[in-house]
C-alpha positions in Angstrom: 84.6 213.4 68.8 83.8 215.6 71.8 86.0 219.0 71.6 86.3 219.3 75.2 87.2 215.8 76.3 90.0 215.9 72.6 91.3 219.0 72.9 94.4 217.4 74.4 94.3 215.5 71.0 93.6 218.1 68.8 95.4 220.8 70.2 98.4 218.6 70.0 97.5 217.9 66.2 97.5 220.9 65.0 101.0 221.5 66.6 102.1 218.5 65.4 101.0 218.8 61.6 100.9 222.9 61.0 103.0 224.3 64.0 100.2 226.1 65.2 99.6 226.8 69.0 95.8 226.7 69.1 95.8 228.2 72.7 98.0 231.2 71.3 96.1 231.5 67.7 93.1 233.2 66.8 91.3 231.7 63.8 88.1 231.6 62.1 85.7 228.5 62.7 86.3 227.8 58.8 89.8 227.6 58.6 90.2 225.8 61.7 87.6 223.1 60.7 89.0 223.2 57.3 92.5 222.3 59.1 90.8 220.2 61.3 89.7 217.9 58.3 93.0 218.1 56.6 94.9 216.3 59.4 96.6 213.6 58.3 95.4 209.3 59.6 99.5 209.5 61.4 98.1 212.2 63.9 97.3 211.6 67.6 93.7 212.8 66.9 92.4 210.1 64.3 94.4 207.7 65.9 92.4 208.3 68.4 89.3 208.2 66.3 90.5 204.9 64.6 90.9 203.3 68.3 87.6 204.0 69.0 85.3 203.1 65.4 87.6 200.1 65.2 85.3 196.6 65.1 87.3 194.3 67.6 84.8 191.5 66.8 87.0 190.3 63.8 90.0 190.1 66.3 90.4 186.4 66.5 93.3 186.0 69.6 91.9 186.5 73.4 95.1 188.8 74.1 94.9 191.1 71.2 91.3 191.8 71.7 91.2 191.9 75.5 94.4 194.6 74.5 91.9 196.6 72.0 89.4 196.7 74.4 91.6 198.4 77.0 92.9 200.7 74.3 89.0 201.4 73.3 87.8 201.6 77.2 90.6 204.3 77.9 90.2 206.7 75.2 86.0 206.4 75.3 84.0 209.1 74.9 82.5 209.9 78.7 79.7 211.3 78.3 76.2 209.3 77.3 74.8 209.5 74.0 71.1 209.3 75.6 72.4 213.0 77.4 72.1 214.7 74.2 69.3 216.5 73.2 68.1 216.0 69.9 69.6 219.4 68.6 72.8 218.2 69.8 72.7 214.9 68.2 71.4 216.5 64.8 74.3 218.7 65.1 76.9 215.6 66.1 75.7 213.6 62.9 75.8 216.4 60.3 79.8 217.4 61.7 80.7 213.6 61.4 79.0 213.5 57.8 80.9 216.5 56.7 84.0 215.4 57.9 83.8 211.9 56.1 82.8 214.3 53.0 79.3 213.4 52.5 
């Protein structure tokens, strides 16, 4: 997840699932991440997330796969993982460990 490039996705998330205006709403970095982690798989945000992590490779039928990898090319992350600096990286893996709750 990249917060500028899905803030479309989350702002639209958190409106969606807790009626909250995030460009109107001041919150603590807690609760918001704590929100953050409680949206549920139906919202636009880890549908999003799911499109990306999914493994097309078990997708057996040309159209359905050439269709996921469409889906997965649009909603890509743009920026390079190799543009990172190690700090950033660090940081990238211990938010994705916490959010999977390990």
């Amino acid at each position: 997840m990249d917060y500028k490039q899905d803030w479309k996705y989350i702002r639209t998330s958190f409106f969606s699932e807790y009626n909250i205006d995030l460009d109107n709403t001041k919150m603590h970095w807690w609760r918001f991440y704590d929100l953050l982690c409680g949206l549920s798989e139906k919202c636009i945000l880890n549908r999003v997330q799911y499109i990306r992590d999914f493994d097309i490779s078990q997708i057996k039928d040309s159209k359905e796969k050439e269709k996921w990898i469409k889906q997965k090319e649009a909603l890509a992350l743009k920026h390079k993982e190799n543009e990172k600096t190690a700090e950033e990286k660090r940081l990238d893996d211990l938010f994705e460990r916490q959010l999977k709750g390990g």
